[in-house]
Structures are given as C-alpha cells and as structure tokens.
C-alpha positions in Angstrom: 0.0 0.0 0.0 1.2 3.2 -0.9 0.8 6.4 1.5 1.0 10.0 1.5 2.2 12.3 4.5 1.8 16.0 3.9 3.2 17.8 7.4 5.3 21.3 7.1 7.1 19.8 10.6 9.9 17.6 9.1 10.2 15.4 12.6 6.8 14.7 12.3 7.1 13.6 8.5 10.1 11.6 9.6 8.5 9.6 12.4 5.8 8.8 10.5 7.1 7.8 7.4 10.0 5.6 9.2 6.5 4.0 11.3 4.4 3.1 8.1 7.4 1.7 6.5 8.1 -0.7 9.1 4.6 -1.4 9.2 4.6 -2.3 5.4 3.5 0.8 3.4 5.5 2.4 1.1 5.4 6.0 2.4 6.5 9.7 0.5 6.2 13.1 2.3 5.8 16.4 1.4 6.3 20.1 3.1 3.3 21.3 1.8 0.4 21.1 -0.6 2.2 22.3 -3.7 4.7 19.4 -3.2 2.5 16.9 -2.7 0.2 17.2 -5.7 3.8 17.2 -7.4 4.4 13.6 -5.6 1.1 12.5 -6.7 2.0 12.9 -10.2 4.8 10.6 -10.1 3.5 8.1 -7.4 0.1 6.9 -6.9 -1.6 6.3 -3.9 -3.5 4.7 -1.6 -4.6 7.0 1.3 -3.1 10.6 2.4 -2.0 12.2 5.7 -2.3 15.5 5.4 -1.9 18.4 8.5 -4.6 21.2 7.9 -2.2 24.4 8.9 0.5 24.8 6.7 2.4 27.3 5.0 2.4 28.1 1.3 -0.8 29.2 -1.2 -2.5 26.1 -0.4 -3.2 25.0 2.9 -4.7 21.2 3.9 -8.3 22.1 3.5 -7.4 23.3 -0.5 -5.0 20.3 -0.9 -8.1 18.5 0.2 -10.1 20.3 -2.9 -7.3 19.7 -5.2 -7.1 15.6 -4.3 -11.2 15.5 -4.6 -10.7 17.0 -8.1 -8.3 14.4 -9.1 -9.7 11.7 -7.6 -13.0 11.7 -5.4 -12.6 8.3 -3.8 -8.9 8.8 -2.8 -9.4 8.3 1.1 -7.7 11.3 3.3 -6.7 11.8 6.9 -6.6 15.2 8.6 -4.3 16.2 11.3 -5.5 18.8 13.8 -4.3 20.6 16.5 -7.8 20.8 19.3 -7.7 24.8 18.5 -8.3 23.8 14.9 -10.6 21.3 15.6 -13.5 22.9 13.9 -11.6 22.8 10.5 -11.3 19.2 10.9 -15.5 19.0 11.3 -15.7 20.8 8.4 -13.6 19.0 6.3 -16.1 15.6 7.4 -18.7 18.0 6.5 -18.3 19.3 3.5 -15.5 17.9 1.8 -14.9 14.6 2.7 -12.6 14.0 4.6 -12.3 10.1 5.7 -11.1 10.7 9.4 -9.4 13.6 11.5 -7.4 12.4 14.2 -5.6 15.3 17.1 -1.9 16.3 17.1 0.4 15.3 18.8 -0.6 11.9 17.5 0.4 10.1 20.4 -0.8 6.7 19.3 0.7 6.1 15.9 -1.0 2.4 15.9 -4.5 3.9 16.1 -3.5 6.3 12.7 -2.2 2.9 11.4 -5.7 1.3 11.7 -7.5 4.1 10.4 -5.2 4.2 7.3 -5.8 0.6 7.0 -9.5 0.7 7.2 -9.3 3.8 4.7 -7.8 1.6 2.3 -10.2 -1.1 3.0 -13.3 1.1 2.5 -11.9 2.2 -1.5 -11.4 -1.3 -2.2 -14.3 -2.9 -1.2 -17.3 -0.8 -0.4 -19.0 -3.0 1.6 -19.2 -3.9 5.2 -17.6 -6.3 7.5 -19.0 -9.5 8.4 -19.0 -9.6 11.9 -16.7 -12.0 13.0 -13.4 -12.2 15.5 -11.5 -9.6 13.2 -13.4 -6.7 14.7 -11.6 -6.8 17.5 -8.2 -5.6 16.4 -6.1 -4.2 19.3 -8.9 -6.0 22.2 -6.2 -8.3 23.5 -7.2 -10.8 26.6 -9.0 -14.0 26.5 -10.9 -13.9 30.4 -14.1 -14.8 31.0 -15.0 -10.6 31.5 -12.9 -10.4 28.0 -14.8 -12.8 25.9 -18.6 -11.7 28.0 -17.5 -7.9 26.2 -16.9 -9.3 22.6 -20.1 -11.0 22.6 -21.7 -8.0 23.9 -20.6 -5.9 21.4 -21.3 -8.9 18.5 -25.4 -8.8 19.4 -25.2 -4.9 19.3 -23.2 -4.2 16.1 -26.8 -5.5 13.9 -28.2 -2.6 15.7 -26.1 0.1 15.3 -27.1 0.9 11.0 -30.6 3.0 12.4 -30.4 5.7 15.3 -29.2 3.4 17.8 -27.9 4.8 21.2 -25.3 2.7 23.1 -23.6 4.0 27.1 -20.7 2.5 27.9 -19.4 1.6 31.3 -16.4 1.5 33.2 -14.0 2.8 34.8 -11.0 5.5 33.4 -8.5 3.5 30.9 -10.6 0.5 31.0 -10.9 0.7 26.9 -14.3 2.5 26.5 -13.1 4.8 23.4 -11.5 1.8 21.7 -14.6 -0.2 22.5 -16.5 3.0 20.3 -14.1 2.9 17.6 -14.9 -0.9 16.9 -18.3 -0.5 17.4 -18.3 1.6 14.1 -15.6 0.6 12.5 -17.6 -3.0 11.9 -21.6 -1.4 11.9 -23.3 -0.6 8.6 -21.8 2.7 9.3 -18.4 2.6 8.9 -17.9 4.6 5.6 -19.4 7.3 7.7 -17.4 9.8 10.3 -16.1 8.8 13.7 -16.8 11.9 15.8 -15.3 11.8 19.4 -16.0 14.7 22.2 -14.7 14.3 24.9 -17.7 16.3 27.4 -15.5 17.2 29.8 -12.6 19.3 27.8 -15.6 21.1 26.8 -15.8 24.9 28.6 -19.5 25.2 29.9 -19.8 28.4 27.8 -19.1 26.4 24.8 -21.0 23.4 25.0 -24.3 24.5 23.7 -22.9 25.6 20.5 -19.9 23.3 20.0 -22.3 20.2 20.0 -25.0 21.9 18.2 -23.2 24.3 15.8 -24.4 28.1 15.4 -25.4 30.5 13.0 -23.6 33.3 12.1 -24.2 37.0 14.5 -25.2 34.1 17.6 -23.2 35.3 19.9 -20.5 37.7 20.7 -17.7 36.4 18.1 -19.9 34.3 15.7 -18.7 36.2 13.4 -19.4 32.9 10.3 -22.0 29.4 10.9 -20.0 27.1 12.9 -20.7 23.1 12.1 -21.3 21.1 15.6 -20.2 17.6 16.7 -23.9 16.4 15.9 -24.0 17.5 12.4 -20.3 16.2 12.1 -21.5 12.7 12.9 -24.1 12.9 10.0 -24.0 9.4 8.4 -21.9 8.4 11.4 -21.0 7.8 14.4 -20.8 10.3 17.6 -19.1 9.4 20.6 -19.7 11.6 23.9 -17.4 10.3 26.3 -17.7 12.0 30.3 -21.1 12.1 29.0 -21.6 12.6 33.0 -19.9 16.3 32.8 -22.9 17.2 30.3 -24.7 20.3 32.4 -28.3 19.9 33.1 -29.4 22.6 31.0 -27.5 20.9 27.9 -28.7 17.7 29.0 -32.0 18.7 27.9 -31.2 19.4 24.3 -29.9 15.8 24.3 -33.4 14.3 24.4 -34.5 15.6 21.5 -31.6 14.5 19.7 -31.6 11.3 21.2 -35.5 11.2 20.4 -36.1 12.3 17.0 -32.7 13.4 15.6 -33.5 16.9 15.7 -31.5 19.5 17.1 -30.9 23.5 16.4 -28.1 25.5 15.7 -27.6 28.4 18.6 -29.1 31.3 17.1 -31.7 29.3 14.4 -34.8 29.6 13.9 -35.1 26.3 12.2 -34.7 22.9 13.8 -32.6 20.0 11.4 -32.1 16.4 11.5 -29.1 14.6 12.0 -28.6 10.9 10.7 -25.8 9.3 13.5 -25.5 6.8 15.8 -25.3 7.8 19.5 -22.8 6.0 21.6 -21.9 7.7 25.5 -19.7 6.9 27.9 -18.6 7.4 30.9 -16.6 6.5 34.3 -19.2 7.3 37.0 -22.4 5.9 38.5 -25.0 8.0 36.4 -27.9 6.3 39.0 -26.2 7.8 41.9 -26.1 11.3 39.4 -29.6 10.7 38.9 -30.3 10.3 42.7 -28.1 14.0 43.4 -30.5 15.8 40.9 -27.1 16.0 38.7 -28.4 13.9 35.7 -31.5 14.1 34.2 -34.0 10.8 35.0 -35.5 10.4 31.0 -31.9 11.3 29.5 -29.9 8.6 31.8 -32.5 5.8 30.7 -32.8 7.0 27.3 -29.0 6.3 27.3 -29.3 2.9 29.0 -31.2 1.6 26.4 -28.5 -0.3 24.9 -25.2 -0.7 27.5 -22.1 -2.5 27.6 -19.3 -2.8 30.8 -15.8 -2.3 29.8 -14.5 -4.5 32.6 -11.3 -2.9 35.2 -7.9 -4.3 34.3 -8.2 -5.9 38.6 -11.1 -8.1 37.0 -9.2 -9.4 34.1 -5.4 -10.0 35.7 -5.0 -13.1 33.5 -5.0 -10.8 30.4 -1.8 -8.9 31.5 0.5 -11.0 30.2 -0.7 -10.9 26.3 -1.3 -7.1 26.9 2.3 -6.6 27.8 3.6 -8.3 25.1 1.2 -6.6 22.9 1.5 -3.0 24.2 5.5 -3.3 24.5 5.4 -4.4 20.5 3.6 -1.4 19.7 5.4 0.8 21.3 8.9 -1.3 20.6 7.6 -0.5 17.1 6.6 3.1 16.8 9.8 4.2 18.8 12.1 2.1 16.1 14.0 0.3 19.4 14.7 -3.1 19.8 12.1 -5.3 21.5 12.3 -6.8 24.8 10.5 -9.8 26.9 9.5 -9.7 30.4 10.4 -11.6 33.4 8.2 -13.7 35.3 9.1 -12.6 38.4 8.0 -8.8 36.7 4.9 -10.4 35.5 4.0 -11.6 38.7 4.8 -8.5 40.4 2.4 -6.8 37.4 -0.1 -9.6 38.4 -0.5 -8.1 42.0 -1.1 -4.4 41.6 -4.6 -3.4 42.0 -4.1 -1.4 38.6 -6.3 2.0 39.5 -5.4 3.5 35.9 -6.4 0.1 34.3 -5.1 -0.8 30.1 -4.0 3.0 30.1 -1.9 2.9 33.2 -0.4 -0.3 32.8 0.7 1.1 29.0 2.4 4.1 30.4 4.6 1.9 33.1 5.8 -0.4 30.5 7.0 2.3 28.1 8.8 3.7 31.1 9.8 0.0 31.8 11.1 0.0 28.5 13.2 2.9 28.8 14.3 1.9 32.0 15.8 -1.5 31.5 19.5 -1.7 30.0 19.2 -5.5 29.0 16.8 -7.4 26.5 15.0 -8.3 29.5 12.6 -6.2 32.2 13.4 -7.0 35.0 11.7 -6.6 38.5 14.1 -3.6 39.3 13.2 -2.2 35.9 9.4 -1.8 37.1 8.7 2.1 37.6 6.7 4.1 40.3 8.5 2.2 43.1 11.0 0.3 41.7 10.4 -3.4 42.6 8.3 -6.2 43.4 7.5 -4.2 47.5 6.2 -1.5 45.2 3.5 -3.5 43.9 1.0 -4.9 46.3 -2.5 -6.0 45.3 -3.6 -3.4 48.1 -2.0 0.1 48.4 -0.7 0.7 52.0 -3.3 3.7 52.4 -6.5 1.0 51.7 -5.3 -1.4 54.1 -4.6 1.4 56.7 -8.3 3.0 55.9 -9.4 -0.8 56.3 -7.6 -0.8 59.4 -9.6 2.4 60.4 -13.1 1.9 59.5 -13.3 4.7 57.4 -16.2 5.4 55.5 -16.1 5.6 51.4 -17.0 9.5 51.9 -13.6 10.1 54.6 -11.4 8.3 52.3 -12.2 10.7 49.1 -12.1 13.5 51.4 -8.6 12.2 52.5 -7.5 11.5 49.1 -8.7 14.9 47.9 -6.5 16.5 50.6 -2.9 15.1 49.9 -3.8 15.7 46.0 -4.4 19.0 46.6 -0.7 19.1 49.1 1.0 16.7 46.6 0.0 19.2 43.4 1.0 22.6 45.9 -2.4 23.8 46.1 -2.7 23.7 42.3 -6.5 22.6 41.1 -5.8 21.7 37.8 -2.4 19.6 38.7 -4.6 17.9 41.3 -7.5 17.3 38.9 -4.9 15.6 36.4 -2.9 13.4 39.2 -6.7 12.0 40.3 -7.8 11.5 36.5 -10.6 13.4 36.5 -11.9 17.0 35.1 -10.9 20.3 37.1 -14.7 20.8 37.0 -15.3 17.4 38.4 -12.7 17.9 41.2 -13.8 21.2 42.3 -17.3 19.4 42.5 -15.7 17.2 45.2 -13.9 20.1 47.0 -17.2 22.1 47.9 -19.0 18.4 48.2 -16.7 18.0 51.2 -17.0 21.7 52.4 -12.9 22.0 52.0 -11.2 25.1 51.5 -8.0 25.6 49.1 -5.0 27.1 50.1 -5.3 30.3 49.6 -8.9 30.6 51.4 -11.3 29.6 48.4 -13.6 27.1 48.9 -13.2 24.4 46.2 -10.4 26.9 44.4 -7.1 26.8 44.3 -6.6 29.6 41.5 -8.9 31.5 39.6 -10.9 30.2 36.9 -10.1 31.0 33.1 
C-alpha cells in the first residue's frame, strides 16, 4: 500500500514515514500542498495524511479540494491541532474528509488502523461481516474479556438506524477503543467517527460546540460554525464524560436522542441529523440521577443499549498478552529493539490493584522499556517504586483506611486532601494526578466543604 504524509514539521514527516514503512507501506512526504500534488504525479496512492495548517498558497483544506478534483474516492486523513478542531469537522462536513485524528498523535497504531480501514473502504465498499477480526487491538482471552466481545457482537446489527449505546467503566478500562470498533464494523463505517470528549468542553461552549451556530449568535460568531452532531451525520458520535454534560444541555440531548432533531444556537429552524449515539462514561449516572445531577428520562434514554468495559483488577490473567502486545507497539513506533518480560515482573504486574487500568499499565511499561539496559525487564526495571515491595494488590493507604473503619465519603475527602498538598495547592495539577476533570474535582472540593489554600472554597486559583 502506498501512502501520502503531507506535514510542514519535518520530525513529524520523519517519524511517521519511518512507522508506516516498518509497518509495510510504502510511504512519500511532502512540506506542503504544492509538493505533494507534485508527488502525486509521479506516485500513486492509496490514502493521504495531510496536516490542515501549513504554510504556502495552499493550505490542507485546499489540498483537500485539489485531491477530490483528481480523484473523489482517494481516502484522506486530517491532522489537527484541538484549536483547529473545527476545520477538521468541516472538512467531514463538507469535503470529505475520511477521518481527523488530534496532534500530537500520540498513538501512531491507532493512525495505522484508520489508514488501514481507509484503504479497506476504497477497495471494497462494503461492510464487515462480523466475525473475531473486529476486534483488532482488544487483547485478553478472560471470562469478562470474551462476555465484552459477545456483547458488542449482538449490538453491532443494531447500530445501522439511530441506535444509542452507554458504555461503562471505569477511566483507561478501553471504552473509546470499544466505540471505535463499534463503528468501525456497523453498517456505518464509511461514515465519520466523531469523538467529544464532554468534559474538555468549557461550559460556555458546549451548547454551540455540539449543536453548531449561525452566524451573528453570539459575541464572536462572526461565520456558521458546524457542531459535533451535524459532524457525525451518516456516522458515528461518541460523547465520552457524558456525566460532565450540564443539566441545562442535557435537555437538548433528548430531542436529539429522540427524533434526531437539534438547532443551531441562534436558528430559527430545527434540522435532523442521521448518526449513531454512543456515551460513555466513568461514573455511576444512577447515583447522578439520585443527586438531581443527571437528568432521569436522559440517563435511561442512554441505558437503552449498554455494555461494561471491565477494570484491568477483573481481568489479571489478560496482562501477560497485553504486555507483550502493548511493548510491540510501542517497541515499534519508537524504532527500538524489543524486549521480553520476566516472570518474576509479571508476577509483580499480576498483584497491583491497577487503579489506571489498560491506560496505566501502557504508560509503566513504556517507562519500563526505557528503564531496562538488558533485552529483558526486570523486577528492578518496574517504575513508580522500583520493585516487586512496590507492587502490592492493596496500596498501603487502603489497608490502613481498612484498618480504620473509614467510611467511602472520609477516604475521598482524604484522598482529595494530599492531592491538593502533593500538586502545591494547584487545582488543575490535582484534577490531572486523580484522573478526572478540574470541574469534576472542584465538585468534590465544595461536596466535602474544603477550602483551598489560599482561602477559596473548592479553588485553588482563579478560573479561566
């Protein structure tokens, strides 16, 4: 297969070329547009990469134009900065665009994948059967493992009409991968993949981000902005931290959910969107429902169709396939030689309790990785606290809160104190050390009637 990577940043076009040709593409780059229509001359090919910023006459979105003109079905991949996120929308929109995915791409397998299924769509036009090749990159074989695939088998049938899917479970379980498959093998795969992520969303914008607006709206609107839900058209949406949603949005989600019918802010008009609606999220929406926090009719409107991505804790007989499988990938997008892992390492894996799940367990490996001077990771090599002491099924704070008889409600009060100490007082630090939003921690601060350092209740500095 033959592959295209249009980036001014000549690291980037290095990186990315070296990856897809170890991969088995044969991969040109260009600085800019003007150089890659000049490649495309001389070298056909399959699918392109292209950044949307970049210098010259011609930036992505009229390299995008130019490739459309030459040939419509050529399959292309925007790169996009968040701030520029609304060019990528567009390009879905109105140009065609196959698939945007953010910069820095910090998972080269998952722009692998979509190249792949890019390339799979031009050739053959037709959907997947559903079989066990949908579930590229779902490594384990546990009971809890093999419950999710058929789970998601029964639903994919269901997922061609205006079908709404929740997904369950806790932070770095696998719940955006679990999405992506979820379209990538539905009757609506040659459609967009839209994911939000809810809870990077500032409140003020939320309204019109999902929704769109009309030019004049508001203070700024200055042209019609397209939303995530009109992005999705023919797709697939994914709203993950649905949870972080504000009631008064929450509303607007009904009617979408309902009838597929939503406004832009500032129209006069209602319009229709054809997607499917698939939400996630980490907390217990019941217990949401309960605190007047989440809407009753929206949270079992959402629960008509659900899966449960199952906690790495529940699955520990999976962690040896997913460290071979998540040190390969990385082994291979860093271009350094690959390593195996002890038993005595495994074991030690085994034990931890694994808080930060798949996602956590990735990010100690790579710093295994970089850690270990043989072709072996050791024991010693393990991060965080270097050695088998460090990893105990329970950390030393639960068995001491055990010890203690404290309640659920003293512990995340407890918890919520030294993060706040350990991050200096800093909210946002804080927020990211505990894996959850600012928003979300500053919820907890004022649930717990604690007072940041410098005399704010639930603050720590001033809001943006």
């Amino acid at each position: 297969m033959r592959a295209l990577i249009v980036d001014d940043e000549e690291t980037q076009r290095i990186l990315m070329r070296r990856h897809l040709s170890a991969v088995g593409y044969e991969a040109e780059t260009a600085e800019n547009a003007e150089a890659a229509l000049n490649v495309m001359r001389d070298f056909p090919v399959d699918v392109v990469v292209t950044d949307i910023r970049m210098p010259g006459e011609i930036d992505g979105r009229g390299l995008l134009a130019k490739i459309r003109e030459i040939d419509p079905d050529l399959p292309v991949i925007v790169m996009t900065a968040y701030s520029n996120l609304q060019d990528a929308v567009d390009l879905l929109t109105q140009q065609g665009a196959f698939y945007y995915i953010e910069k820095p791409i910090e998972d080269i397998g998952l722009l692998e994948r979509v190249m792949a299924r890019a390339v799979e769509n031009r050739r053959q036009k037709a959907p997947l059967s559903v079989d066990e090749t949908i579930f590229e990159g779902m490594v384990g074989d546990s009971d809890s493992m093999r419950q999710l695939r058929q789970e998601m088998k029964r639903l994919i049938p269901f997922l061609g009409g205006p079908a709404t899917v929740l997904l369950t479970g806790e932070s770095g379980s696998g719940k955006d991968l679990v999405a992506r498959l979820l379209h990538q093998n539905g009757l609506r795969q040659s459609g967009p993949f839209v994911p939000v992520n809810c809870g990077a969303i500032p409140l003020s914008l939320m309204e019109s981000e999902l929704f769109g607006s009309v030019k004049g709206a508001f203070t700024g609107a200055e042209e019609a902005r397209v939303g995530f839900f009109e992005a999705a058209d023919g797709g697939t949406i994914f709203l993950d931290e649905i949870a972080e949603v504000p009631l008064e949005t929450q509303a607007k989600f009904l009617r979408v959910l309902d009838n597929r019918e939503f406004s832009r802010v500032g129209a006069s008009r209602p319009q229709t969107v054809d997607t499917c609606v698939i939400a996630a999220t980490n907390q217990d929406l019941e217990a949401y429902v309960k605190e007047n926090r989440f809407r009753e009719d929206l949270y079992y409107r959402l629960n008509a169709l659900r899966i449960h991505v199952p906690p790495l804790r529940e699955r520990r007989e999976d962690i040896p396939a997913l460290c071979r499988f998540l040190m390969d990938r990385f082994t291979k997008a860093s271009k350094i030689p690959s390593k195996s892992i002890e038993e005595d390492a495994l074991n030690a894996l085994r034990r931890f309790s694994w808080p930060g799940n798949v996602r956590q367990l990735d990010h100690y490996l790579r710093q295994a990785l970089a850690m270990s001077d043989g072709g072996e990771i050791r024991v010693e090599d393990l991060p965080a606290e270097r050695g088998a002491s460090g990893f105990h099924e329970e950390p030393s704070f639960l068995r001491e809160a055990l010890e203690r008889e404290m309640s659920l409600n003293d512990i995340e009060r407890e918890i919520l104190i030294a993060a706040l100490d350990h991050a200096g007082g800093n909210m946002t630090a804080a927020a990211e050390m505990l894996g959850v939003t600012r928003r979300k921690f500053r919820y907890r601060l004022d649930k717990h009637n604690l007072v940041a350092p410098n005399g704010n209740r639930g603050d720590a500095e001033h809001d943006s």
